[in-house]
N, C-alpha and C positions, 0 to 999 in steps of 0.2 A: 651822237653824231661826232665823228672825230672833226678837227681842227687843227690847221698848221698855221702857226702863229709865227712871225718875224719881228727880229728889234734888234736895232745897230746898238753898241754898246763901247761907251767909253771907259779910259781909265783903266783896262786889263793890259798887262803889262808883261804876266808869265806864266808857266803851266797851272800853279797854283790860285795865281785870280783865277784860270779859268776853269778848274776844280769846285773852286769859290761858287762864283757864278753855278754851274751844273748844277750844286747840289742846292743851294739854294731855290733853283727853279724844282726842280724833282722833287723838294719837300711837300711841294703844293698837291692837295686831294685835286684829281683831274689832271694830273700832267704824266704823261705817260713817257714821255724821252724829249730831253733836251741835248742838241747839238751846240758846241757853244766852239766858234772859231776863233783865233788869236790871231789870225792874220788878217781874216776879214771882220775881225771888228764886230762880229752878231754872234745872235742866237736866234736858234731857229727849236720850236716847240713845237710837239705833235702830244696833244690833249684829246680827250674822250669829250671836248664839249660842256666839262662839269665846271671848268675855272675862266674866267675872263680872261682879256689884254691886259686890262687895269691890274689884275693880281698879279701877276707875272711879272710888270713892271715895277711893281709895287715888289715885289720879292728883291729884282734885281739891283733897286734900289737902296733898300733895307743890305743888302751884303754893301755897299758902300760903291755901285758903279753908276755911273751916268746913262740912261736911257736919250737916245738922240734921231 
């Protein structure tokens, strides 16, 4: 069952955080495409269902940004 997942994210600052961020999320088993905005501040994940909230933010975390 797919899954669109949202989370405001602090502390990205330029193309490369948000590169950062991307890839970071996309390394997750179940995450199928992360959008990740520099203007508005989110990410938006489209998941098959196999990964949580909690990993996801746990990923965005671990690259070094603030979940808010």
């Amino acid at each position: 069952m797919a899954t669109e997942l949202q989370f405001n994210v602090e502390g990205m600052s330029c193309g490369k955080c948000v590169a950062h961020v991307r890839e970071a999320v996309e390394e997750l088993a179940g995450v199928e495409k992360a959008e990740v905005s520099l203007e508005q501040k989110s990410v938006k994940v489209s998941t098959n269902g196999q990964v949580s909230a909690d990993q996801v933010k746990a990923a965005i975390q671990e690259a070094g940004y603030e979940v808010v």
